[in-house]
N, C-alpha and C positions, 0 to 999 in steps of 0.2 A: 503494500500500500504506500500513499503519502505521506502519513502520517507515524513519528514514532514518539513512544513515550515512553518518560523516564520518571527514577525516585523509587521509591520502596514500594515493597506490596504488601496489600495486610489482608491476611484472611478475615471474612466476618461470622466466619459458622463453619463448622464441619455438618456435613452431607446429617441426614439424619437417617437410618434405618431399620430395617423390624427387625436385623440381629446386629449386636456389638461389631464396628468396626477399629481396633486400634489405628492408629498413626506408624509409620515407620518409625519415628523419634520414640517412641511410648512402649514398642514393640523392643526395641532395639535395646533401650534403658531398665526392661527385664531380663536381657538374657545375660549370660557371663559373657564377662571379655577377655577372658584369661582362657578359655578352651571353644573347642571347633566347635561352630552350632551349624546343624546338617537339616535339611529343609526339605520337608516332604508334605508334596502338593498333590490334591485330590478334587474333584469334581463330584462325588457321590459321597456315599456315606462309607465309611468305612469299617473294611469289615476283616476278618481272622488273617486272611493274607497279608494285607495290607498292615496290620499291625506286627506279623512279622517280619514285613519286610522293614519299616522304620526302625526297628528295635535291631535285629540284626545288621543295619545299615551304621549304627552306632562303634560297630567293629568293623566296620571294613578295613582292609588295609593303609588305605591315606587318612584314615581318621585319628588323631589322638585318644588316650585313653583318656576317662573322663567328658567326652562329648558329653552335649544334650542334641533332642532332636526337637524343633521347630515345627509340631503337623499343623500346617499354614491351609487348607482348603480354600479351595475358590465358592463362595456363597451367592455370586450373582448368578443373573439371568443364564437359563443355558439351552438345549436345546428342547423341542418342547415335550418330549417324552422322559427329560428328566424330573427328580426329584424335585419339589419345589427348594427355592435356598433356605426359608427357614425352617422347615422339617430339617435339612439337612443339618443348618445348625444346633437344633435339638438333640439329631442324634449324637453329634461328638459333643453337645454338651454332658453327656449321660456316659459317652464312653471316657472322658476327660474326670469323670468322676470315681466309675469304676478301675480304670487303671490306676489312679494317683500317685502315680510315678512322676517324681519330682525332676528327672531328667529326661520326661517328657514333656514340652511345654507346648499353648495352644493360642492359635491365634487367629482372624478370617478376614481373606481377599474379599472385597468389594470387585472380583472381578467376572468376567463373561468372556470364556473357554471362547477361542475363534476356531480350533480344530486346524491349527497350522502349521502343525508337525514340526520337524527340527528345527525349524526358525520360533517358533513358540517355546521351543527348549531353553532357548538363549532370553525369550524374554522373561520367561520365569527365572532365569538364574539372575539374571539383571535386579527384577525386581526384590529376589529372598536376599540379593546383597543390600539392596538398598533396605531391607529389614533386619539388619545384620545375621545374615547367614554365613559361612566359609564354606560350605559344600551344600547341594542339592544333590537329591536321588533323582536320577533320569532315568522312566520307566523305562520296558517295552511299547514300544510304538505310543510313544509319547505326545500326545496332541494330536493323534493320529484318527483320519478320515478316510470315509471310502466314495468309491462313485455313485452314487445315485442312480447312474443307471447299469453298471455289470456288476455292484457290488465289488468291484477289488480296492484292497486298497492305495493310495496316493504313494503312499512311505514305505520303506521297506522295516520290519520291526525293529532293526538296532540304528535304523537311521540317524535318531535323535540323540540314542545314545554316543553314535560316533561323531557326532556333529560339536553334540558338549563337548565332549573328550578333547576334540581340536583348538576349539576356541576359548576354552577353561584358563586357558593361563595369560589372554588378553583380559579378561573379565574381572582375574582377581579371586574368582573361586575355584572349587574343584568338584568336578561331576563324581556322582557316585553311580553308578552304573547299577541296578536294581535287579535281585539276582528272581531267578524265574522259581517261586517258591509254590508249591505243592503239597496234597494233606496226603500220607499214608496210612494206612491202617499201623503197621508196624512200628513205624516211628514219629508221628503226629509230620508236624511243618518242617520240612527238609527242601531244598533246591533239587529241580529237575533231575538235573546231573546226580546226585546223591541216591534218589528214589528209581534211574534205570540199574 
């Protein structure tokens, strides 16, 4: 445009909505800053997998001991067969309570999943740093969509994980690559690899 402007900005209000949204600043001034905070982002409610995979994620190889994990979900708008966002934030209100594990902490995006695959990987890493994260868990087929009409999908499943892996060390964090975890009769939650 013509015109540019200059001087401070002042917010007059944060957004208001029907579930708690922290601030990055707010977000960031809970978590330690002496050990890795590893950030694991979900769009549904989460369930037995998914809680092993954040928990086991606290030991991965590039993580220090002592981690916490960050489960950050996304609570906006999504698509329209999904769960509404406040049910969803009821339900991790409930599972935030049943774990109470103190080196699990919780917290919710105001955001709306675009289904952008390994480019969406890098914006969630972007954003859980600007929440103070040091590592994010980058699923399988991560952000990942299909066609509409043959049904295949756009991405390949480690797309997004290899995509993090590359760019991880412009960004400042480090991708955690999310291991392919599975229930056995035999031995409960084990990775794929483990369970053939």
């Amino acid at each position: 445009g013509k015109y540019y402007l200059g001087g401070k900005i002042f917010g007059l209000d944060l957004p208001q909505r029907v579930f708690p949204c922290a601030t990055p600043a707010h977000v960031r001034a809970d978590l330690p800053t002496d050990t890795d905070v590893v950030a694991f982002q979900c769009r549904n409610p989460v369930h037995r997998a998914h809680y092993e995979l954040f928990t086991r994620a606290l030991h991965a190889p590039n993580v220090r001991p002592g981690a916490v994990c960050l489960v950050h979900p996304t609570c906006g708008p999504t698509q329209d067969d999904d769960i509404p966002g406040i049910v969803r934030y009821h339900t991790y209100e409930v599972l935030k309570r049943e774990i109470g594990n103190p080196n699990i902490r919780w917290a919710y995006l105001p955001y709306s999943m675009h289904m952008a695959g390994p480019r969406e990987a890098i914006q969630h890493m972007i954003i859980r740093k600007n929440y103070g994260c040091t590592h994010f868990i980058v699923g399988r087929d991560m952000a990942g969509s299909k066609s509409s009409l043959s049904g295949e999908d756009f991405y390949g499943m480690y797309d997004a994980q290899e995509f993090a892996i590359k760019h991880a060390p412009e960004l400042g964090m480090q991708a955690v690559p999310s291991l392919d975890v599975v229930y056995t009769e035999e031995a409960g939650y084990v990775t794929a690899a483990e369970a053939k």
